[in-house]
N, CA, C and O of each residue as an XYZ file, in Angstrom:
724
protein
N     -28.910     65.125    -68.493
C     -28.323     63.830    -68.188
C     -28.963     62.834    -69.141
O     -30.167     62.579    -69.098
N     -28.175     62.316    -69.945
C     -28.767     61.279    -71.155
C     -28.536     59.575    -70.527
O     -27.588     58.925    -70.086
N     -30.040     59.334    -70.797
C     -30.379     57.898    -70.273
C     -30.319     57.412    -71.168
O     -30.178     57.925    -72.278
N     -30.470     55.622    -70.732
C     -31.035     54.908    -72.179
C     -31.162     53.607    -71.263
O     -30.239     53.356    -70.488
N     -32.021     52.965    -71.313
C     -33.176     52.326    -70.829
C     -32.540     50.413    -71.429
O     -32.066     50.347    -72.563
N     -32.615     49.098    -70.579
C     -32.394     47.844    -71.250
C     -32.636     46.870    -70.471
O     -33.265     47.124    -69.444
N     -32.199     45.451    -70.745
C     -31.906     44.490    -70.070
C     -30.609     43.946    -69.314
O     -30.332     43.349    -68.274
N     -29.960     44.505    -70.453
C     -28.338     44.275    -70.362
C     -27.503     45.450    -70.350
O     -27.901     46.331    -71.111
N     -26.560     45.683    -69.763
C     -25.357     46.504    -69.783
C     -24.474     46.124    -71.289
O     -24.028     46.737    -72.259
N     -24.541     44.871    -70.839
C     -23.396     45.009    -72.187
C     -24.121     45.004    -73.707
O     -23.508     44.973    -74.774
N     -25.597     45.041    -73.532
C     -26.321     45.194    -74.691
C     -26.591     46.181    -74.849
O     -27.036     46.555    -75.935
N     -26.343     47.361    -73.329
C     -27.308     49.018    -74.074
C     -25.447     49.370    -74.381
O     -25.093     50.314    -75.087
N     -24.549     48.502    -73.762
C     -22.984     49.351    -74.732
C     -22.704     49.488    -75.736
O     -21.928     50.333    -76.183
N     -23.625     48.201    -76.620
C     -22.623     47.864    -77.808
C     -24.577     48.685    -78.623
O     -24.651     48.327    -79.799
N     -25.499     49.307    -78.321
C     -26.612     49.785    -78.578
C     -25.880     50.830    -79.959
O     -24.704     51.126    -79.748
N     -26.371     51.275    -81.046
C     -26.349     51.172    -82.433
C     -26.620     53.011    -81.597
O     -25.900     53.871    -82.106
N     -27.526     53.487    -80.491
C     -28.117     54.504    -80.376
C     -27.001     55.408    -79.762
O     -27.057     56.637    -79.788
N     -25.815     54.566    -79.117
C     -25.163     55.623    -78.240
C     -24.149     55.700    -78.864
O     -23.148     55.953    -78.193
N     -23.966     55.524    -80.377
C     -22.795     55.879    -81.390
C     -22.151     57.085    -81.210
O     -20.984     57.351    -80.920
N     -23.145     57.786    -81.440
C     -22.363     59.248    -81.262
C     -22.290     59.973    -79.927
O     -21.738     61.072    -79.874
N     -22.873     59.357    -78.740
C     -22.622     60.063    -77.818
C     -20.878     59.551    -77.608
O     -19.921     60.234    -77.246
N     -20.942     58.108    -77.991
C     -19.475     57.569    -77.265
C     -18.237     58.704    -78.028
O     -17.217     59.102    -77.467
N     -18.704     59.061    -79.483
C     -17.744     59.621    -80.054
C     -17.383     60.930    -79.859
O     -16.310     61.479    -80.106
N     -18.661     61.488    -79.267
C     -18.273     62.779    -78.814
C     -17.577     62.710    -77.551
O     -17.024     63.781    -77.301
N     -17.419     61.870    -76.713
C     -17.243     62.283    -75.703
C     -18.095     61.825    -74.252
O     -17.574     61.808    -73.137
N     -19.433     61.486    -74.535
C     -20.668     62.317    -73.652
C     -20.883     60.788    -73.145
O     -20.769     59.775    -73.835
N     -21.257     60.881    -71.618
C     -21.484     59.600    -71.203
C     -22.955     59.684    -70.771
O     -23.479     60.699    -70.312
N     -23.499     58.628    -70.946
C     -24.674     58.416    -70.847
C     -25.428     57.433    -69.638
O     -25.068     56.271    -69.830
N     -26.278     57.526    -68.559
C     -26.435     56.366    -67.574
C     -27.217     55.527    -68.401
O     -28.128     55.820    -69.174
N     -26.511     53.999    -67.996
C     -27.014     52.732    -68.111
C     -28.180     52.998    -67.145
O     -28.053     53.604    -66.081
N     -29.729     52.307    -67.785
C     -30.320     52.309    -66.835
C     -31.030     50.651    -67.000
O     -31.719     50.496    -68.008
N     -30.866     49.304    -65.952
C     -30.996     48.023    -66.267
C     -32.294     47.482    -65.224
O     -32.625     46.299    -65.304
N     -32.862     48.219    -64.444
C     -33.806     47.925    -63.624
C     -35.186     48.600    -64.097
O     -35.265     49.821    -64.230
N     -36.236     47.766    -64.338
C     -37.247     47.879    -64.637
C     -38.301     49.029    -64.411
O     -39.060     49.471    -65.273
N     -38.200     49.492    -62.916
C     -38.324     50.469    -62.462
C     -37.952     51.766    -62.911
O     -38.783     52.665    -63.033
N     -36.894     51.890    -63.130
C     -36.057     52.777    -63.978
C     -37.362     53.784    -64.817
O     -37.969     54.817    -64.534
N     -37.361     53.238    -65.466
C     -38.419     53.554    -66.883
C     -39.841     54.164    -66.284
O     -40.563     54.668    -67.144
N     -40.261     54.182    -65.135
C     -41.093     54.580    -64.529
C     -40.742     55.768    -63.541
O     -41.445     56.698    -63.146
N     -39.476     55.448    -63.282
C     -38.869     56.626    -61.666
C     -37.990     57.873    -62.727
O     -37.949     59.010    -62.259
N     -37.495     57.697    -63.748
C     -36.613     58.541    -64.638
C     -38.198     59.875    -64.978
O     -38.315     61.091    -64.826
N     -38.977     58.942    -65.398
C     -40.042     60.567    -65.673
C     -40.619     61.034    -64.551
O     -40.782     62.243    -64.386
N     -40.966     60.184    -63.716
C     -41.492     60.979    -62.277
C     -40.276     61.797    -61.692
O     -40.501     62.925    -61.255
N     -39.480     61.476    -61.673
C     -37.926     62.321    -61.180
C     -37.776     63.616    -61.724
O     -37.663     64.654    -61.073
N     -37.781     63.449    -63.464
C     -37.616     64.225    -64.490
C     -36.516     64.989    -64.235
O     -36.208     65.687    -65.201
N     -35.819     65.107    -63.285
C     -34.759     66.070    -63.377
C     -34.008     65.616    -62.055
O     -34.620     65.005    -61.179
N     -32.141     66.058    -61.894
C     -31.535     65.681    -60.964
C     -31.301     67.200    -60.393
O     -30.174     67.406    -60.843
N     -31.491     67.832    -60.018
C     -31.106     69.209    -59.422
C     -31.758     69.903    -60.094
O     -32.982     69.913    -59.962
N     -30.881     70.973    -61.350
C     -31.401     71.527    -62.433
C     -31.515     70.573    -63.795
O     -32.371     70.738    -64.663
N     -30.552     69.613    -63.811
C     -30.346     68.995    -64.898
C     -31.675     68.050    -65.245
O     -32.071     67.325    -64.332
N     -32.480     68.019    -66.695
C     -33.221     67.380    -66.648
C     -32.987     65.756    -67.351
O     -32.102     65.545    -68.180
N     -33.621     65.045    -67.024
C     -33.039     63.569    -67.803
C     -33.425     63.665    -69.205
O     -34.570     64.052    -69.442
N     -32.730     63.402    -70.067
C     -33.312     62.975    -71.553
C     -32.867     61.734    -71.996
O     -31.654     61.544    -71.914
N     -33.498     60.928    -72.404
C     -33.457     59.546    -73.370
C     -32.345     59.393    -74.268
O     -32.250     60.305    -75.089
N     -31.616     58.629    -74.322
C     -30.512     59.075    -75.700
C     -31.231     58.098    -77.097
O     -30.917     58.226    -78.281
N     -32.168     57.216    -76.575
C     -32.832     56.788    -77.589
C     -33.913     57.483    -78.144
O     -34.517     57.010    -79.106
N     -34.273     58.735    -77.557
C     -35.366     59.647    -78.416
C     -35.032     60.389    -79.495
O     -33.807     60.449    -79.387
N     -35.313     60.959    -80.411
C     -34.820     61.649    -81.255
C     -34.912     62.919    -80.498
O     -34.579     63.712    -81.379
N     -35.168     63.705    -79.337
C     -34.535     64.630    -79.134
C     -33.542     65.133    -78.756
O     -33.304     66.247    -78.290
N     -32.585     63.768    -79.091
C     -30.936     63.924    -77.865
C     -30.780     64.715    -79.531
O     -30.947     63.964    -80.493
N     -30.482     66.130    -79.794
C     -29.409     66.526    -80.649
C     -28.246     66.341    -80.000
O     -27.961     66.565    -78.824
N     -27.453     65.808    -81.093
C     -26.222     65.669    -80.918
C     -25.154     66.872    -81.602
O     -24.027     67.139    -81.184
N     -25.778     67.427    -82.631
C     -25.628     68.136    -83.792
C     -25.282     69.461    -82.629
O     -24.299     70.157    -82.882
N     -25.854     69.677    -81.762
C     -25.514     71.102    -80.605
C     -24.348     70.924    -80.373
O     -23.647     71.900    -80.642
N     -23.632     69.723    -79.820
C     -22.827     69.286    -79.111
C     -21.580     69.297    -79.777
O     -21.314     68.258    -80.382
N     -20.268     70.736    -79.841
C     -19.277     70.178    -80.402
C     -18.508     69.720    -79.968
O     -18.703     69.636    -78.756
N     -17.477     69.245    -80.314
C     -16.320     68.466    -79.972
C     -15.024     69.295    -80.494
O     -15.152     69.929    -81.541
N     -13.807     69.317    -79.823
C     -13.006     70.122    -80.321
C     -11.882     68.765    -81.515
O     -11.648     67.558    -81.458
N     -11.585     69.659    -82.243
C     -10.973     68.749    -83.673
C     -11.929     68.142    -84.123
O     -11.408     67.074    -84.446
N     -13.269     68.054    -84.444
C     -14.499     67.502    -85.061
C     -14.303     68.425    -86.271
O     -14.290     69.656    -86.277
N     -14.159     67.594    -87.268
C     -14.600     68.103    -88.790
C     -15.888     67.911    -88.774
O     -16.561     67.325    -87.925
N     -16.351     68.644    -90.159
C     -17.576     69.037    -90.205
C     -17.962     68.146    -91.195
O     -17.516     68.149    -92.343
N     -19.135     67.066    -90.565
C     -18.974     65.569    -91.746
C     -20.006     66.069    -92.844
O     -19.920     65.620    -93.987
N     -20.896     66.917    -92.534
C     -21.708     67.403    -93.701
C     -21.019     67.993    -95.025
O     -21.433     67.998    -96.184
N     -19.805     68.500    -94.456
C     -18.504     68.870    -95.365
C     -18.005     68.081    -96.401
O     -17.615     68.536    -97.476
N     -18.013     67.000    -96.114
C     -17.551     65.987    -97.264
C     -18.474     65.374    -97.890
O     -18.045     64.347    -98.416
N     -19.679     65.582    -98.077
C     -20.825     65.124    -99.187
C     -20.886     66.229   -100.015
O     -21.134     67.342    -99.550
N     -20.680     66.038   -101.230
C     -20.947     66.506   -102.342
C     -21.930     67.106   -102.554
O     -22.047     67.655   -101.459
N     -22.971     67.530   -103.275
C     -24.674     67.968   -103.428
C     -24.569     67.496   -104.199
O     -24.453     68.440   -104.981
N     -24.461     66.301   -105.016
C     -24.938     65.182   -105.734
C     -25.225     64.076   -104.523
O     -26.347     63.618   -104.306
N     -24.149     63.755   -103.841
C     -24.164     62.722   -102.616
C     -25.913     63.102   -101.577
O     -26.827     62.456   -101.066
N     -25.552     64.363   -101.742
C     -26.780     65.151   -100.779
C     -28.410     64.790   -101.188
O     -29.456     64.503   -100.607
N     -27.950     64.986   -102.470
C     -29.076     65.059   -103.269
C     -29.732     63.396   -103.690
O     -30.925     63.224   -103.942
N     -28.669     62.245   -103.701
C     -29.104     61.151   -103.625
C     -29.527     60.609   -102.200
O     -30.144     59.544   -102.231
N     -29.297     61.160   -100.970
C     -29.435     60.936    -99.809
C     -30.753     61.253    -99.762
O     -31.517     60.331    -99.476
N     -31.078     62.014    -99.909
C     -32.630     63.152   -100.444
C     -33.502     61.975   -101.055
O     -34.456     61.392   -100.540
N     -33.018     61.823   -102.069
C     -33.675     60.548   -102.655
C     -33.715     59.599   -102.268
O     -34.856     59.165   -102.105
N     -32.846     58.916   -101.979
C     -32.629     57.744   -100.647
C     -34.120     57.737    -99.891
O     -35.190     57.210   -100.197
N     -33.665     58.633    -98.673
C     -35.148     58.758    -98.077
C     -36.285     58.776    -98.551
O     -36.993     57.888    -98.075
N     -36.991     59.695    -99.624
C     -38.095     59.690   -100.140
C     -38.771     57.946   -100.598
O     -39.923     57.520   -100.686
N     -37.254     57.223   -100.831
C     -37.553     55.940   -101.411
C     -37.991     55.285   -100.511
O     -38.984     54.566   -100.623
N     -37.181     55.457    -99.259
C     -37.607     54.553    -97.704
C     -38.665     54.628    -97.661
O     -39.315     53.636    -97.990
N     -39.394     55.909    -97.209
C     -40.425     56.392    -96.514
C     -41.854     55.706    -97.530
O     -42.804     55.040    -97.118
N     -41.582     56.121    -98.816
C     -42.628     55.279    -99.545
C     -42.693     53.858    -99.595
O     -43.806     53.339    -99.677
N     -41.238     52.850    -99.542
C     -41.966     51.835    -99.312
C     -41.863     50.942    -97.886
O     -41.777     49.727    -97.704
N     -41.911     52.099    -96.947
C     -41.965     51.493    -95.617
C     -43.884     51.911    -95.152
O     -44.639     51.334    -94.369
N     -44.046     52.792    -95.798
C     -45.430     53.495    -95.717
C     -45.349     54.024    -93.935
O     -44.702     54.918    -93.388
N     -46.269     53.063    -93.438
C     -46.648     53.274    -91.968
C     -45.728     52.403    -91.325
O     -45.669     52.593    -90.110
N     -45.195     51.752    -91.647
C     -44.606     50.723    -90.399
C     -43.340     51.928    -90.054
O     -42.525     51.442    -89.271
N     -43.030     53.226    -90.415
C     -42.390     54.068    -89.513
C     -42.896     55.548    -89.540
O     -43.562     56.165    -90.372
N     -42.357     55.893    -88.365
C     -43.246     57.650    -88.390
C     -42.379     58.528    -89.941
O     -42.817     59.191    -90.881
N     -41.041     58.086    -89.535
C     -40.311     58.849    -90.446
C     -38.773     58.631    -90.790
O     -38.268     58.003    -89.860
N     -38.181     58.814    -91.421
C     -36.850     58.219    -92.220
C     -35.945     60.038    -92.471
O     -36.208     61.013    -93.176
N     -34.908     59.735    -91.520
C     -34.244     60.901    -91.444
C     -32.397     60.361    -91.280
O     -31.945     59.286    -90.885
N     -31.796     61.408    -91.687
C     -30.613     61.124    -91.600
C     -29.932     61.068    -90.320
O     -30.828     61.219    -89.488
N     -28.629     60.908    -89.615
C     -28.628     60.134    -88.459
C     -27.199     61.475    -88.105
O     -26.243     61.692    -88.849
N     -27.502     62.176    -86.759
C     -26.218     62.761    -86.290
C     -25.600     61.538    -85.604
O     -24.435     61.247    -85.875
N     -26.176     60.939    -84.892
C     -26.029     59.949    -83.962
C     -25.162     58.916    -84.427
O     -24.117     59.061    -83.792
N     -25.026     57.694    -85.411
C     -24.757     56.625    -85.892
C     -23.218     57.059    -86.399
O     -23.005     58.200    -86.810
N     -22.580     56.442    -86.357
C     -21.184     56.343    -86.799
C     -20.410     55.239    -87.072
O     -19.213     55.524    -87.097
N     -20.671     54.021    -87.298
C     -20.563     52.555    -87.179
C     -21.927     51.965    -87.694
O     -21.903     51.509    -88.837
N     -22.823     51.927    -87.171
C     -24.319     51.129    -87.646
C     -24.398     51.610    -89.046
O     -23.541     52.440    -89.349
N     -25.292     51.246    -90.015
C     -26.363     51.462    -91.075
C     -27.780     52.659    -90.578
O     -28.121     53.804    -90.874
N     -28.137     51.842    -89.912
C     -29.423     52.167    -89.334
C     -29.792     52.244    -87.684
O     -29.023     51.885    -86.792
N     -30.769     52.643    -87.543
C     -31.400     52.444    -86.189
C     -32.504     53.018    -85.978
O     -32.977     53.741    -86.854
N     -33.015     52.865    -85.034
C     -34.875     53.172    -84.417
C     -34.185     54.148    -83.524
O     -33.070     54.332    -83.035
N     -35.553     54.766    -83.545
C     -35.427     56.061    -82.345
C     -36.858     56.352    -81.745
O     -37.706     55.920    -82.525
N     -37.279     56.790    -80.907
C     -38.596     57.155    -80.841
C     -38.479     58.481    -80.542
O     -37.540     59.205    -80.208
N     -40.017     58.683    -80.799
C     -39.670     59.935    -81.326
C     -40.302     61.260    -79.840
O     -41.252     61.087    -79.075
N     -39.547     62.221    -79.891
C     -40.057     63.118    -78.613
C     -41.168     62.968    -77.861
O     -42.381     62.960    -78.074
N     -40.528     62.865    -77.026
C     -42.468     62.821    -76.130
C     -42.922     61.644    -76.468
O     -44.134     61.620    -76.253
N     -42.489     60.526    -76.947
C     -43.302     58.886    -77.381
C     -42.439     58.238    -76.223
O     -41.460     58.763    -75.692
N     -43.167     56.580    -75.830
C     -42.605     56.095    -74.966
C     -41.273     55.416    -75.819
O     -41.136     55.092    -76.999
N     -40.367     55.365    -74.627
C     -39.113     54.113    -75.264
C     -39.845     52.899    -75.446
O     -40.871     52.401    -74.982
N     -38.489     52.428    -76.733
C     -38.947     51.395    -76.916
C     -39.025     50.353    -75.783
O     -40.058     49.724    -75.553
N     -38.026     50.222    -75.175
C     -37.898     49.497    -73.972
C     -39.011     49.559    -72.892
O     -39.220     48.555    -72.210
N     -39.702     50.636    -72.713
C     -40.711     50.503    -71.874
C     -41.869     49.653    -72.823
O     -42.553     48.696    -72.460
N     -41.854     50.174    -73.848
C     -43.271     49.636    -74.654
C     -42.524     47.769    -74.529
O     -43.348     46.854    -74.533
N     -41.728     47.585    -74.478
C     -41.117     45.820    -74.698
C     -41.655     45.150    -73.469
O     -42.190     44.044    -73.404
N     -41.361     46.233    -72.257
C     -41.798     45.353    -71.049
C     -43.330     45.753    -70.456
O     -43.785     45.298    -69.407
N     -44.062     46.745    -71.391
C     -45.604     46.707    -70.822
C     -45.993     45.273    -71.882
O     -46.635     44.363    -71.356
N     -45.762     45.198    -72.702
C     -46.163     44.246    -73.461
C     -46.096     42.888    -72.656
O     -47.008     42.083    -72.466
N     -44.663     42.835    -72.194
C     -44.452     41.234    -71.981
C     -45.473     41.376    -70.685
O     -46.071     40.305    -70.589
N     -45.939     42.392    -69.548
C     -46.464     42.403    -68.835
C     -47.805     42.392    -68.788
O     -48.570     42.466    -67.826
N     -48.055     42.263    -70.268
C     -49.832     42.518    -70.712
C     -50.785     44.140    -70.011
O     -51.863     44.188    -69.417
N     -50.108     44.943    -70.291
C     -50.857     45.906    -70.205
C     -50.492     46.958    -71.374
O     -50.391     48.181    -71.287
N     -50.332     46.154    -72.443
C     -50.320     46.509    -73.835
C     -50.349     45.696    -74.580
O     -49.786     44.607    -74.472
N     -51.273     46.224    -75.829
C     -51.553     45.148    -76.602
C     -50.273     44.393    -77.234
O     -49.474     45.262    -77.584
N     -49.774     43.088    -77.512
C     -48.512     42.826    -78.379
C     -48.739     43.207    -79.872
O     -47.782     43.473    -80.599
N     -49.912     43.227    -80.274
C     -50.309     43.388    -82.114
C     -49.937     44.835    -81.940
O     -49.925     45.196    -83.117
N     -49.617     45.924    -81.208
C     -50.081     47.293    -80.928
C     -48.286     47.610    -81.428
O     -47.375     47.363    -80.637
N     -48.086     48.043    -82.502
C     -46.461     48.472    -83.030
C     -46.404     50.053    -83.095
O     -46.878     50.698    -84.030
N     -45.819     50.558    -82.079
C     -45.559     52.141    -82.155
C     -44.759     52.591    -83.130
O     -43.573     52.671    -82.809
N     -45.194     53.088    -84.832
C     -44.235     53.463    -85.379
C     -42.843     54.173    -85.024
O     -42.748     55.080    -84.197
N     -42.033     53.770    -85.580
C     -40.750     54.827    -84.655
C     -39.988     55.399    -86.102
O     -40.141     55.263    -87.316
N     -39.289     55.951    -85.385
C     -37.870     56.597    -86.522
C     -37.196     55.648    -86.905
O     -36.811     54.713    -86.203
N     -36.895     55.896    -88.650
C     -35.825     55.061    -88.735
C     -34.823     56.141    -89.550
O     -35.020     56.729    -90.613
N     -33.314     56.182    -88.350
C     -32.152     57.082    -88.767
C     -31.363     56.422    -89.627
O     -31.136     55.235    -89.394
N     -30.793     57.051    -90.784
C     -29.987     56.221    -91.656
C     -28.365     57.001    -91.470
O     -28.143     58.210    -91.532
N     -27.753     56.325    -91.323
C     -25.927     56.758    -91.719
C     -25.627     57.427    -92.848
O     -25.210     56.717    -93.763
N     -25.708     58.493    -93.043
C     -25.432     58.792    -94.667
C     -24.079     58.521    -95.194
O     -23.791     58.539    -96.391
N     -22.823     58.130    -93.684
C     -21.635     58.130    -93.934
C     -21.513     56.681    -94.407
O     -20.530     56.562    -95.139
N     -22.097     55.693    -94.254
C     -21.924     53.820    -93.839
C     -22.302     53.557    -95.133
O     -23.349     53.847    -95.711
N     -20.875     52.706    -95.697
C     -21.271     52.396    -97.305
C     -22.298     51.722    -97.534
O     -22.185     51.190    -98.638
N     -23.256     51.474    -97.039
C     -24.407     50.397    -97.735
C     -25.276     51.550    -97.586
O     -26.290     51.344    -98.252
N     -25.320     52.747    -96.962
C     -26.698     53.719    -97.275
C     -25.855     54.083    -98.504
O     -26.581     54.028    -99.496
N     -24.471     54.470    -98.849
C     -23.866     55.030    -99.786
C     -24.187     54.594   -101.095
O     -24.632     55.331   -101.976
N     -23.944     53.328   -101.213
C     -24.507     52.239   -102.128
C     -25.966     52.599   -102.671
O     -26.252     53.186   -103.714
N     -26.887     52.046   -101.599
C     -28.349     52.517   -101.640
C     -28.710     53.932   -102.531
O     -29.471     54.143   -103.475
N     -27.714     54.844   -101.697
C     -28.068     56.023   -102.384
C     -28.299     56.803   -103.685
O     -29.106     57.633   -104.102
N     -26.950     55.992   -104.241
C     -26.205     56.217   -105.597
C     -27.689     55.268   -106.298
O     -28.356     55.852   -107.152
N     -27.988     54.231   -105.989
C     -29.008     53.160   -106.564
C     -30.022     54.262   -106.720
O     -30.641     54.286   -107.784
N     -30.267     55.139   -105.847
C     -31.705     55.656   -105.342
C     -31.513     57.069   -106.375
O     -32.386     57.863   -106.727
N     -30.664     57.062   -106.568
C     -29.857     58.349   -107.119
C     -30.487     58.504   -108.794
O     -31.192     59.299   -109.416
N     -29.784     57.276   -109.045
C     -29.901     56.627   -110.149
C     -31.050     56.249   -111.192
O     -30.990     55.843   -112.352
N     -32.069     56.522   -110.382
C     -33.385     56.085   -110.952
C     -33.925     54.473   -110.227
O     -34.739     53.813   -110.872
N     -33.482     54.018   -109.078
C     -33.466     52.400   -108.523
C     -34.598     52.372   -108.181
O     -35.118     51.303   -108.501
N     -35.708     53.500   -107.323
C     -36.369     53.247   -106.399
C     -37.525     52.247   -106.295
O     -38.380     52.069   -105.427
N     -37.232     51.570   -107.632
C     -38.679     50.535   -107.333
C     -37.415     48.976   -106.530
O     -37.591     48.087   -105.698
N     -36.497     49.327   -107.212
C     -35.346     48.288   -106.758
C     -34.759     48.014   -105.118
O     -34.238     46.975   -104.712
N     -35.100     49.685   -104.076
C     -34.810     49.842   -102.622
C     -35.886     49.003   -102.110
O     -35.268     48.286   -101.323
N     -37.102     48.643   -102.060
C     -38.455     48.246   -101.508
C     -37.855     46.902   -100.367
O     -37.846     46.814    -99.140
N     -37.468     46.128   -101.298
C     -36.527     45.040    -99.842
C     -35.327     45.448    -99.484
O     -34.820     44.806    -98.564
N     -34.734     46.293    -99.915
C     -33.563     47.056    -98.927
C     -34.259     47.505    -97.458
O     -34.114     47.196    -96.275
N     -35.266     48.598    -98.399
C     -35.525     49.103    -97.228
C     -36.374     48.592    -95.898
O     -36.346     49.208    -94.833
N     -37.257     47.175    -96.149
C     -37.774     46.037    -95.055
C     -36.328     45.833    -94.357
O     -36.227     46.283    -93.215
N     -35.346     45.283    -94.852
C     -34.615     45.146    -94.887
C     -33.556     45.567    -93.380
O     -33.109     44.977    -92.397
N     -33.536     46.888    -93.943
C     -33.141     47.840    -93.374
C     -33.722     48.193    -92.225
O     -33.066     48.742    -91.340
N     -35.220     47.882    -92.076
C     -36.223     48.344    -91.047
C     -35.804     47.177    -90.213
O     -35.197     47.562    -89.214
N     -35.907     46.071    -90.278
C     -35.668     44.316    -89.593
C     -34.104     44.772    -88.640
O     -33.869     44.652    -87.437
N     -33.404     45.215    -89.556
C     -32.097     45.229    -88.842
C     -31.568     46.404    -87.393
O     -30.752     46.401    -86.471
N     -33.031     47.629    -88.166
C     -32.402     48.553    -86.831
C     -33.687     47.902    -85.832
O     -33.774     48.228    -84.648
């Protein structure tokens, strides 16, 4: 059963994270009460079914087919592949630490970008409200994932740049890029 954790309903709808569940198909519980985020892991499971985060990077989506789903890895080239390749390597160096890691996105289908945290790390949403509650430091930034669209013309763009020989040129893309997911 895929959660995802907020303030708002109509802010975890229009959420950059549940791109691809909406497209597959797969519905996910809104969860808007504070509590939530505390009773979802003590629960850990509804019968047999166990809860998973759709904002963690362990929701594969990539398991999950869909019937009439083309195969989007299908339509990149291995030049396209291979600047995507590069792409990342460019992120990751000039994001350094401010993320765990820079990976391509099953998830995203509409966005550029987005955060994820990563297996077994807290949501972001919990870390937002221990903070405002002071039983975490606010200076204290949990690196997270940052997933890129390989399909969304501005990673496309990026890529070909990155492709190209650009990578001293991505460095404020990729802040950039980090600010926005």
């Amino acid at each position: 059963i895929y959660t995802i954790s907020g303030e708002e309903v109509d802010a975890l709808k229009r959420s950059p994270q549940l791109e691809g569940f909406k497209a597959k198909g797969i519905e996910v519980l809104l969860l808007t009460d504070p509590v939530d985020e505390f009773w979802i892991p003590a629960v850990g499971r509804y019968k047999e079914t166990p809860f998973k985060s759709a904002a963690s990077a362990g929701a594969d989506l990539a398991k999950i087919a869909i019937p009439d789903e083309s195969d989007r890895k299908a339509e990149e080239t291995p030049e396209q592949q291979a600047q995507i390749e590069t792409l990342i390597a460019a992120l990751k160096e000039a994001l350094g630490e401010r993320v765990k890691d820079v990976r391509p996105s099953e998830r995203l289908t509409e966005s550029a970008v987005c955060l994820v945290a990563a297996e077994g790390e807290m949501d972001m949403y919990l870390e937002r409200l221990l903070k405002s509650h002071r039983q975490m430091d606010p200076g204290d930034v949990m690196p997270r994932i940052l997933e890129i669209n390989p399909r969304h013309s501005l990673i496309r763009r990026l890529a070909s740049i990155a492709g190209n020989g650009g990578k001293e040129a991505l460095a404020d893309a990729a802040h950039l890029l980090l600010d926005q997911a």
